[in-house]
Every structure is written in structure tokens, then in C-alpha cells.
C-alpha positions in Angstrom: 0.0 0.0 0.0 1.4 3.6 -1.1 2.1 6.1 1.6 -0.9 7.9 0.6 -3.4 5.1 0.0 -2.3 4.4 3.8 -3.3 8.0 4.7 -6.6 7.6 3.0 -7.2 4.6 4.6 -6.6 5.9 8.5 -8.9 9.1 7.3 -11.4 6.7 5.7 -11.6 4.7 9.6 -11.5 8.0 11.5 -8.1 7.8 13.0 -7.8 11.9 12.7 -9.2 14.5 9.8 -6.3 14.7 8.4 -2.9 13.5 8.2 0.6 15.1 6.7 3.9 12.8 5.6 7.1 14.4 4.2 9.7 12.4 3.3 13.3 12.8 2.4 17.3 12.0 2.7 20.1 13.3 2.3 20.5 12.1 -1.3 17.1 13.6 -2.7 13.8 15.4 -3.0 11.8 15.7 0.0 8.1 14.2 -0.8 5.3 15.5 1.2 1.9 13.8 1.5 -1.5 15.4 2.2 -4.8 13.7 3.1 -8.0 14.8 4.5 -8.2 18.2 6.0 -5.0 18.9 6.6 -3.0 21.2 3.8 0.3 20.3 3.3 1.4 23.6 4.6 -0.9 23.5 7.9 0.9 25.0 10.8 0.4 22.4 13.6 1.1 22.3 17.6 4.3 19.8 17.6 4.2 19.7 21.2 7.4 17.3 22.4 9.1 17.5 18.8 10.2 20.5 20.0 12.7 18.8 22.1 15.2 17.6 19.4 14.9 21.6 18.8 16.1 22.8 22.1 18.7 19.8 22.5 20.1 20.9 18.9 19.5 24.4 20.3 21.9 24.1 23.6 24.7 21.9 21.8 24.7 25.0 19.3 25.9 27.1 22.6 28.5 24.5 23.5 29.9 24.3 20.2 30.4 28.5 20.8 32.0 27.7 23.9 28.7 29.2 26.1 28.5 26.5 28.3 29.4 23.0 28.6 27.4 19.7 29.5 28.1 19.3 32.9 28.3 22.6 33.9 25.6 23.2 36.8 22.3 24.8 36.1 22.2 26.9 38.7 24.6 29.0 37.3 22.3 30.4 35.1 19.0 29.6 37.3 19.8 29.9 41.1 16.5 29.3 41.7 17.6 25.7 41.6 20.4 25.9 43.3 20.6 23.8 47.1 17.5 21.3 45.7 16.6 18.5 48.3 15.6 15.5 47.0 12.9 13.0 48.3 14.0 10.1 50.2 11.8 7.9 47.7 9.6 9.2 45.3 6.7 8.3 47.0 7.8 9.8 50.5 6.0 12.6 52.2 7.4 16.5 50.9 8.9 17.2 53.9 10.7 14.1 54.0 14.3 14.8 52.2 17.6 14.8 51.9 20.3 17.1 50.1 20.7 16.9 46.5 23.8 17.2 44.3 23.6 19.7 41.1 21.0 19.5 38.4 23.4 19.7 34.8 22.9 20.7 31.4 23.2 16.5 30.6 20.5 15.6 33.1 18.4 18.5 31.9 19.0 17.2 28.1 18.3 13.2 29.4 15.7 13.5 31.3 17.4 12.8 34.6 17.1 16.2 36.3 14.9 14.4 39.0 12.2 16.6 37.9 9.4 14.7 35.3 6.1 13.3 34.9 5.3 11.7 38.0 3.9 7.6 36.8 2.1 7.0 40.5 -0.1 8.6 42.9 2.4 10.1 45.8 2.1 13.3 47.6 4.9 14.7 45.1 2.1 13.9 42.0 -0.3 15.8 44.3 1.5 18.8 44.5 2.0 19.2 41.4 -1.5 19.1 40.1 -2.1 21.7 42.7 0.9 24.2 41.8 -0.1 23.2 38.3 3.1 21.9 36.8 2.2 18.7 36.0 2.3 17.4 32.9 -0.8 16.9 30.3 -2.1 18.0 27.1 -3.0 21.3 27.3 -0.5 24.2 26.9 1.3 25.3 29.6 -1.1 27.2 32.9 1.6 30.0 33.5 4.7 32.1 32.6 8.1 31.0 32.5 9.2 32.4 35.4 6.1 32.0 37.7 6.4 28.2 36.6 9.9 27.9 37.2 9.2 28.8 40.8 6.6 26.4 41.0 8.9 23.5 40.1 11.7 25.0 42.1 9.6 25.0 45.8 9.5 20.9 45.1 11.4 18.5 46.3 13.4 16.4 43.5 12.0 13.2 42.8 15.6 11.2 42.7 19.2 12.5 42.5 19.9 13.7 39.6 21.2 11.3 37.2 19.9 8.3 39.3 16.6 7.8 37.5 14.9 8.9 34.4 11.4 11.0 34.2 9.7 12.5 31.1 9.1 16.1 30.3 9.8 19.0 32.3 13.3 18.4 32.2 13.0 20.5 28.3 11.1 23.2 30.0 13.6 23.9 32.2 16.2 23.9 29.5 14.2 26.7 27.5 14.5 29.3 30.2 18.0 27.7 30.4 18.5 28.7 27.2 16.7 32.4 27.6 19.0 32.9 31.0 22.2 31.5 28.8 22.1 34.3 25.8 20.2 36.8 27.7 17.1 37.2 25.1 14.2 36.1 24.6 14.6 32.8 23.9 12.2 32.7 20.5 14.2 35.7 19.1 17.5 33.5 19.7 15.5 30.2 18.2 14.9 32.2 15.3 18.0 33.7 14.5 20.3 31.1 15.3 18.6 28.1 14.0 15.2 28.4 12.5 16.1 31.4 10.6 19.3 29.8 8.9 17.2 26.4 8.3 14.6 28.3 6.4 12.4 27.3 9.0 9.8 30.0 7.9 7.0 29.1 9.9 8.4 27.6 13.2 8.1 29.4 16.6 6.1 29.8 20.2 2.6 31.2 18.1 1.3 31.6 15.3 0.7 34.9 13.3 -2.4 36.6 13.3 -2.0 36.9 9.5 -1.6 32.7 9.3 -4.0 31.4 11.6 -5.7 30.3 9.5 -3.1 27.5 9.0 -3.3 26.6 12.5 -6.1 23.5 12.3 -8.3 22.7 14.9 -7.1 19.9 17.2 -8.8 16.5 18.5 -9.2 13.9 20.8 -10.5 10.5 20.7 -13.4 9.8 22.8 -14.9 6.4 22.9 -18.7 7.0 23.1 -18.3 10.5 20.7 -15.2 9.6 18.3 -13.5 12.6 17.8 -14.0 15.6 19.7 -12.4 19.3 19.2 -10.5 20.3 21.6 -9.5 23.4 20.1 -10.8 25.6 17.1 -8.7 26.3 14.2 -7.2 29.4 13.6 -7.4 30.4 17.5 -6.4 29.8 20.6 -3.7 29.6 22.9 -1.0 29.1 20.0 -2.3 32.3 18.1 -0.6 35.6 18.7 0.2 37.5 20.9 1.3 35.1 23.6 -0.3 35.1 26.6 2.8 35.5 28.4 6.9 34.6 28.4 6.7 30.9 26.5 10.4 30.0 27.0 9.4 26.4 29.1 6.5 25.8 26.3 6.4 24.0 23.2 6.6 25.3 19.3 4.0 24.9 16.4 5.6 24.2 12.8 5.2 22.9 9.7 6.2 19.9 7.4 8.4 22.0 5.1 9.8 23.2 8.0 10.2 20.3 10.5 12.0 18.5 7.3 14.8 20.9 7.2 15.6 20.5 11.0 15.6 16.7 9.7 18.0 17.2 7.4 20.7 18.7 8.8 20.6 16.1 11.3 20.3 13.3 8.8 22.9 15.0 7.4 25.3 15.0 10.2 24.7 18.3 11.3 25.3 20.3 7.7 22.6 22.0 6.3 22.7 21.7 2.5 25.7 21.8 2.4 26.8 24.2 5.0 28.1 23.0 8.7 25.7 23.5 11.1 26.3 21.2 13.9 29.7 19.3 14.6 29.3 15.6 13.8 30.5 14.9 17.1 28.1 16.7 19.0 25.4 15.1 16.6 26.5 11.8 17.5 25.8 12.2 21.1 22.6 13.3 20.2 21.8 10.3 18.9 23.8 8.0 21.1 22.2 6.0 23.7 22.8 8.3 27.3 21.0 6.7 29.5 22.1 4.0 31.7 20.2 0.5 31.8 20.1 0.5 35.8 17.4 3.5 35.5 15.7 2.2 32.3 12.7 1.1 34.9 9.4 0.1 34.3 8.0 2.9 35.9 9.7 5.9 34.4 7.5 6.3 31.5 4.0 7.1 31.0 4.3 3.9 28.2 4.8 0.4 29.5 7.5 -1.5 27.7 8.7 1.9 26.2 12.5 1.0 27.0 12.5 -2.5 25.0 15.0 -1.9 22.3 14.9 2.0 23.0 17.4 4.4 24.6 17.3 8.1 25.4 20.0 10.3 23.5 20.1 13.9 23.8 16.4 15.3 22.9 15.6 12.3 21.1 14.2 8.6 21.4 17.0 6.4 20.2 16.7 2.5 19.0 18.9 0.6 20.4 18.3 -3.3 18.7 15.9 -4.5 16.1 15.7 -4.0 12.2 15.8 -0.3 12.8 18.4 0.1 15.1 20.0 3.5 14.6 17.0 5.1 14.2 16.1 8.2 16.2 13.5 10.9 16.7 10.2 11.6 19.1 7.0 12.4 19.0 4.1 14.6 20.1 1.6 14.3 22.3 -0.8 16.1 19.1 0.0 13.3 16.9 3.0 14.1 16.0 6.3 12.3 14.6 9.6 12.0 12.7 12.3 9.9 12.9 16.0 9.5 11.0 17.6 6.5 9.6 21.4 5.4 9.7 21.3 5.6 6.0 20.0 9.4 6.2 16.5 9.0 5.2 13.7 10.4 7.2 10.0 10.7 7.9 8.3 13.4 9.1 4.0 12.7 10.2 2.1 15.3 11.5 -1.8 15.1 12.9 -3.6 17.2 15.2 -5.4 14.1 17.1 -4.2 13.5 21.0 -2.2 10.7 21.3 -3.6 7.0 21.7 -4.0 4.0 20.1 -5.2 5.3 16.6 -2.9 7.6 16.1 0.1 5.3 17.6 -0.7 2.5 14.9 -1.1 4.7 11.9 2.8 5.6 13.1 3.2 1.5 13.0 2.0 1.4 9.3 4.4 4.6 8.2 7.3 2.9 9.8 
């Protein structure tokens, strides 16, 4: 079955309204794919694909010499400086112990000891109550009133001795503000997306293309697909609400396949060197040690057979695609690069679940 007959089919069965695929390498064309109601040029919420962004983003700064991997955090954010950490992650908030520095390599891993919390525990609590846990909706707050919201918790685990999803990445975007002193979409834009022609990438959409910006869906079980919200408005539509730095992007196709490419690539750009090789490499290396690869550190059981964590990105580790890297979004969202330097890029604007997760099966 073609790419596109495969599209037709998921639209056909209700899997989501519509449904974009660009495809590519380094040695050719890159193909895109509309079906449904989705335009090929649709500016959609890509939600956790913008973490390859900001890990490609902060290894941009060490390649200047701005900072290094394991330099401490709190150097730029002191308001995480002296964390305690929880004597297990299910003990009481008062119960903790001193914890040693949060670093740029635990922010980019995952292993800050801050993350999605995977069982009830007072910790889980407080965090639906300060409102910093995580879910689909955009973020509830400003940067800097959510970075004191994470910052009056305890740590979940030293850092670097376990492994928890998310707001790792949203620390390392006010990171990245604190770093270069600038808003941290003006740097996005003029150091990478501006010289990947990424035309359409940022924190919100502008007025004068919202209507680009689709509406977006979940899957109910008694009402099939409900809007969750409208096209062409919203919280991605301009002028933010307030200082996005710890939220996530909106992009396009065209767009998301340039960032593709200079990875695939090895960190040039048509040509041009972007990245170091090196530094690419570690992105999509295998960072995370088996010990805290544990059952409960992701929100998906069995997400660690065959899979590692590099820098940003989901990384197979064993299997007949072993090499491959790249993540997803919670929206429907997904790309991933092959060793050989082809990639796939599949964007719809249905919540994640069991629809959307085997249509990524079939494009594999």
C-alpha cells in the first residue's frame, strides 16, 4: 500500500481528519503527502518534537563555547540551586535529603529528578495543585512563575539516578533564555530556524496565518472525535499570553524536514556545517544507563524494550531499525532519522492513543 493510499485509509476509519507525511534523505527530494483536512502547509502544535529543537539548540551554545554539558544549572538559574531531593519518590514532601547539582546532561536526558510523575504520591499531588504537572494542554503559567513552582519541590531522585519525562525540556528553554540573555524565540529564530529556512516555526502563530493553524482532537470512545480546540485560534495564536520560554513550538512539514535534514545529514545543512558531527552523535547516542531504564519511568509500559534516550531524542537501540532516532508529540505528532540518512516526518492534530500510535506503525 502507497504512503498515501495508507493515509486515506486511517482518514477513511476516523483515526484523525487529516494526516501530513514528508519524506526525504540526504541524497534527494523531500516528498510530502496530504490527506483529509489537513493542507500540506498547515501549521500544527508539535508539542514534544520540539525537544530535538532545544537539545540541537543548547549543543549550538557549546559548540560556541557558552557553556558545557556538565556545567551546573544553577549558574544560570539559582533558583535551583541547594535542591533536596525525596528520600523515595513516594515519601512525604517534607521528608528529604540534600541533593547534588541538576546539569545541562541531566536537563538534556531527562534525569534532572524533575518529570512526569507515573504513581499517585504526595509529590504527584503537588503538582497538580501548583499546576506543573504534565498533560495535554498548553502550559497554565509564565516562565518564570512556573519555574518557581517547580523550584519549591522536592526532587524526585538525584539527579542522574533515575529517568522521568518532560519538564526536564522546559527547564532547558528558560535555560536557554537565561544563557544568551534574550528572549529565547528571538534566539531560536535567528540562530537556527532562521538559517534552516524554518519560515513558519516558533512559540505562536501569526495573526495573518492562523488560518493555517487547524483545529485539534481527541479520541473519545462514546463520541469519536471531539475538538479540543478551534482552528485558527487559541492559545498558539498571537500574541502570547505571556513569556513561553518552558512551552512547546508549532511548525510545519516543510519546515520540521529541514531541521531533519541537517541532522540526517550529520549536522550540515545543505551543504553548509551546522552542527559538529561529534556533537550530533551524542545526540543520537544511547545516554541513558540500563540500571534506571525502569518500568515505571515512562507514562508507556515496555517503552524501553529496544529503546534508549540520547540527547532530545528517542533512540533505538536493537531490532531491524536500530540506529534510528526521533520523538513524538503528544498532538500526533512524529519523525524519525535512519542510519542511511532517510527520514520521515508525520504530523496530525489528534491526541495521542491507540489510533494515532498504529497509523505511526503502518508509516514505519
Amino acid at each position: 500500500m502507497s504512503t498515501l493510499q495508507t493515509l486515506d485509509a486511517h482518514i477513511a476509519r476516523g483515526t484523525a481528519p487529516g494526516i501530513v507525511v514528508a519524506a526525504g534523505s540526504v541524497d534527494g527530494p523531500v516528498e510530502t503527502f496530504a490527506a483529509g483536512d489537513l493542507s500540506a502547509d498547515a501549521i500544527v502544535r508539535i508539542q514534544s518534537m520540539t525537544k530535538p529543537i532545544l537539545a540541537v539548540a543548547t549543543l549550538q551554545l557549546v559548540q560556541a563555547g557558552r557553556l558545557t554539558l556538565d556545567d551546573p544549572v544553577e549558574t544560570w538559574l539559582p533558583e535551583l540551586a541547594d535542591r533536596r531531593v525525596l528520600r523515595t519518590p513516594e515519601s512525604p514532601l517534607s521528608d528529604t535529603m540534600a541533593a547534588t547539582p541538576i546539569t545541562v546532561r541531566h536537563l538534556l536526558t531527562n534525569t534532572s529528578g524533575y518529570g512526569a510523575t507515573t504513581a499517585p504520591s504526595p509529590l504527584q499531588d503537588a503538582m497538580r495543585e501548583n499546576r506543573t504537572d504534565a498533560g495535554a494542554e498548553p502550559v497554565a503559567m509564565g516562565a518564570q512563575d512556573w519555574l518557581d513552582a517547580m523550584a519549591s519541590l522536592p526532587l524526585m531522585f538525584q539527579p542522574g539516578a533515575g529517568w522521568r519525562y518532560h519538564h526536564s525540556f522546559g527547564i532547558l528553554g528558560i535555560l536557554l533564555s537565561r544563557v544568551v540573555d534574550a528572549s529565547l524565540d528571538d534566539h531560536l529564530r535567528q540562530r537556527l530556524f532562521d538559517p534552516l529556512g524554518m519560515v513558519d516555526t516558533g512559540h505562536v502563530v501569526p495573526r495573518e496565518k492562523a488560518h493555517r493553524l487547524p483545529a485539534a482532537y481527541r479520541h473519545d470512545q462514546e463520541r469519536g472525535l471531539v475538538e479540543v480546540e478551534p482552528a485558527g485560534a487559541g492559545f498558539y495564536v498571537e500574541p502570547a499570553p505571556f513569556d513561553l520560554s518552558h512551552a512547546e513550538l508549532v511548525s510545519t512539514a516543510a519546515d520540521y524536514a529541514e531541521f531533519a535534514l541537517m541532522l540526517a545529514s550529520g549536522g550540515r545543512h545543505r551543504g553548509r556545517p551546522f552542527l559538529d558531527p561529534e556533537l550530533v552523535e551524542q545526540l543520537r547516542t544511547d545516554q541513558v544507563p540500563a540500571a534506571i531504564k525502569t518500568p515505571d519511568s515512562f507514562i508507556f509500559p515496555g517503552f524501553w524494550k529496544g529503546t534508549g534516550w540520547g540527547l532530545g531524542v528517542a533512540v533505538v537501540t536493537e531490532g531491524e531499525h536500530a540506529g534510528r532516532y526521533g520523538w513524538s508529540g503528544g498532538q500526533g505528532t512524529d519523525f524519525f532519522i535512519n542510519p542511511d540518512g532517510s527520514f520521515r516526518i508525520l504530523l496530525t492534530q489528534v491526541e495521542m492513543g491507540p489510533q494515532i500510535m498504529e497509523l505511526f506503525g503502518n508509516l514505519q
